[in-house]
N, C-alpha and C positions, 0 to 999 in steps of 0.2 A: 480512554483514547478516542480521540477524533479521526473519522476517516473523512479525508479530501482527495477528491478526484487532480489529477493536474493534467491543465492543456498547454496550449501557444495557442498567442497571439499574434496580428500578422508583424508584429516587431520581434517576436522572438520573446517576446516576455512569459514567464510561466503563470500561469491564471488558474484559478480553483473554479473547475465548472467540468459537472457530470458527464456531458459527452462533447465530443470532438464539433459536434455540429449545434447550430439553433435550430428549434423548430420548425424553420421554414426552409431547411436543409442545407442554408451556406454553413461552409468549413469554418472556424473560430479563426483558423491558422491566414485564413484570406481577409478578415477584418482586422480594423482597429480597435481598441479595449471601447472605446468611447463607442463605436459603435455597436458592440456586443451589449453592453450597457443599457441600450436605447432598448435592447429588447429583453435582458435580465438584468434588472438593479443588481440584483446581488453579487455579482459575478467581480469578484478582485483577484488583482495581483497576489500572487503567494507571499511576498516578499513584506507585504501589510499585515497578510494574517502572522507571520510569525513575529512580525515588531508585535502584534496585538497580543498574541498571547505569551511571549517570551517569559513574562512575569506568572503566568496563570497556574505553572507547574502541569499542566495538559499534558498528553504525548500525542506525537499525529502518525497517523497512518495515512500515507501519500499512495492513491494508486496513480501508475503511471497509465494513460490513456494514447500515447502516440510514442512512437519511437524517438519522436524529433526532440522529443522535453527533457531525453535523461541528461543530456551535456550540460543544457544550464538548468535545469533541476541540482544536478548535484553539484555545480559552482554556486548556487544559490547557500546549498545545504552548508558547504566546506564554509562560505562566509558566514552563515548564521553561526556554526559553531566555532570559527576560530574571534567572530571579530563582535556575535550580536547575546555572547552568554547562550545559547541552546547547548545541550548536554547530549550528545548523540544517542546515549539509553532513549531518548526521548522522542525520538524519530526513527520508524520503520518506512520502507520504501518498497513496494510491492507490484507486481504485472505479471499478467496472464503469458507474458512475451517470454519466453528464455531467453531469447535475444538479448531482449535487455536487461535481464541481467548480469550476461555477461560484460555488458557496456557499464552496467554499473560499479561489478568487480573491479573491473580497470579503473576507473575511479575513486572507490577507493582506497588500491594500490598505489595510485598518483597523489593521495595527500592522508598517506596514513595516520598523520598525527591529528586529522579533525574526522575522517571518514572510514578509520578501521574498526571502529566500534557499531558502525551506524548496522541497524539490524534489516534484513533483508524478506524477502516472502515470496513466494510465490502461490498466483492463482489459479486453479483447474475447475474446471467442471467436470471432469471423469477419472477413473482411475486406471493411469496407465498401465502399460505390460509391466512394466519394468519396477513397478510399484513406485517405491521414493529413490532409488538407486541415482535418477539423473537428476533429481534437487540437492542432493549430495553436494554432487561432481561442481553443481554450480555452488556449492557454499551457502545456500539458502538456512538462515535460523528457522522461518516458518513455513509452512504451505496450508494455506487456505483453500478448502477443496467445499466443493457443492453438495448442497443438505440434499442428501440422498444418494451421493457417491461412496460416503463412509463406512468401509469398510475395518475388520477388527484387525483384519491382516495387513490394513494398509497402513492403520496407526501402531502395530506391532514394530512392521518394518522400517515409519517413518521415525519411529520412538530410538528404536536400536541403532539408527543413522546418528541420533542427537538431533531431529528435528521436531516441533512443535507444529502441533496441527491444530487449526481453526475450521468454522464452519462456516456457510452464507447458505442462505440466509437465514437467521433467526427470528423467524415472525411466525412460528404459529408452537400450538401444546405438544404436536407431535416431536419438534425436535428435542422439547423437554423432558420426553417420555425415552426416546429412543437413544438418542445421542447424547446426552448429559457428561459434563467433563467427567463424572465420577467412572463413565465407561473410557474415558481415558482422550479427553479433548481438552484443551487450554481454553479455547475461546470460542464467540463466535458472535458473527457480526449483525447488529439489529440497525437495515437501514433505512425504516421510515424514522427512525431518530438519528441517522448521521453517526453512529458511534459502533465502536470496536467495544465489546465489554468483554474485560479479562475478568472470565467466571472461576477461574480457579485450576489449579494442576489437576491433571486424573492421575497424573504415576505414584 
């Protein structure tokens, strides 16, 4: 699994690019793609990467990065899968925002037939009072929480909910050591390489 970051651009178009801003601090959301461009090549329309790899059998993990992206993020999504072949197993969609996830819920309550399958996530850096009780309430499949947040009683509780927990970030031996699925973690995320790696069930 691929993870892409998603923004706006100043047309509304949804764009694969790690933060809201460039370097030199103007907003993505106040330029044009052609000008973002000028200062990262790399930086495309989502709506390319998923013509590019529709074939590839990849899955993407989409973090959302602004509130303004979930409406056409997930018009984009509903068309990829009713009209471009994506398999909704194939696409998770994730943010730190509760917000939006409940923006997203409503979405895909509005086109059940392409976007009731699509899988959801949520991200923390700490462990709430409430442990997993309000990832619940929002329907979230996963919650990705911060390497060094992980708790036994939080994956107890997030386990008993029916939710899947992952880690961030996976770049060094200690998390190998300590947190390993087999202590009861699904995944977790390595992103000087860009990827989600599903290491295995721990239940």
């Amino acid at each position: 699994m691929i993870e892409l970051d998603v923004c706006l651009d100043r047309s509304g178009e949804v764009i694969v690019h790690h933060d809201r801003y460039l370097p030199d601090g103007r907003l993505l959301e106040n330029l044009a793609l052609a000008q973002i461009k000028r200062v990262d090549p790399a930086v495309e329309p989502l709506a390319r990467v998923l013509a590019d790899l529709r074939a590839s059998g990849v899955s993407l993990y989409l973090d959302i990065k602004t509130d303004r992206v979930v409406a056409p993020l997930m018009r984009l999504l509903h068309e990829a899968i009713a009209q471009k072949g994506w398999a909704p197993s194939r696409l998770l969609v994730a943010s730190f925002n509760q917000y939006d996830m409940i923006e997203v819920n409503a979405h895909r309550l509005a086109y059940p037939a392409t976007l009731a399958a699509l899988q959801t996530c949520i991200i923390v850096d700490g462990v709430p009072i409430s442990f997993a009780k309000e990832y619940a309430a929002l329907g979230v499949h996963w919650c990705s929480i911060g390497d060094g947040c992980v708790l036994p009683s939080f994956l107890e509780d997030a386990h008993r909910r029916g939710i899947g927990v992952m880690v961030w970030t996976v770049n060094n031996a200690r998390w190998g050591r300590s947190t390993r699925p087999g202590r009861g973690l699904e995944a977790g995320t390595a992103p000087e390489k860009g990827r989600l790696g599903v290491l295995g069930s721990g239940n």
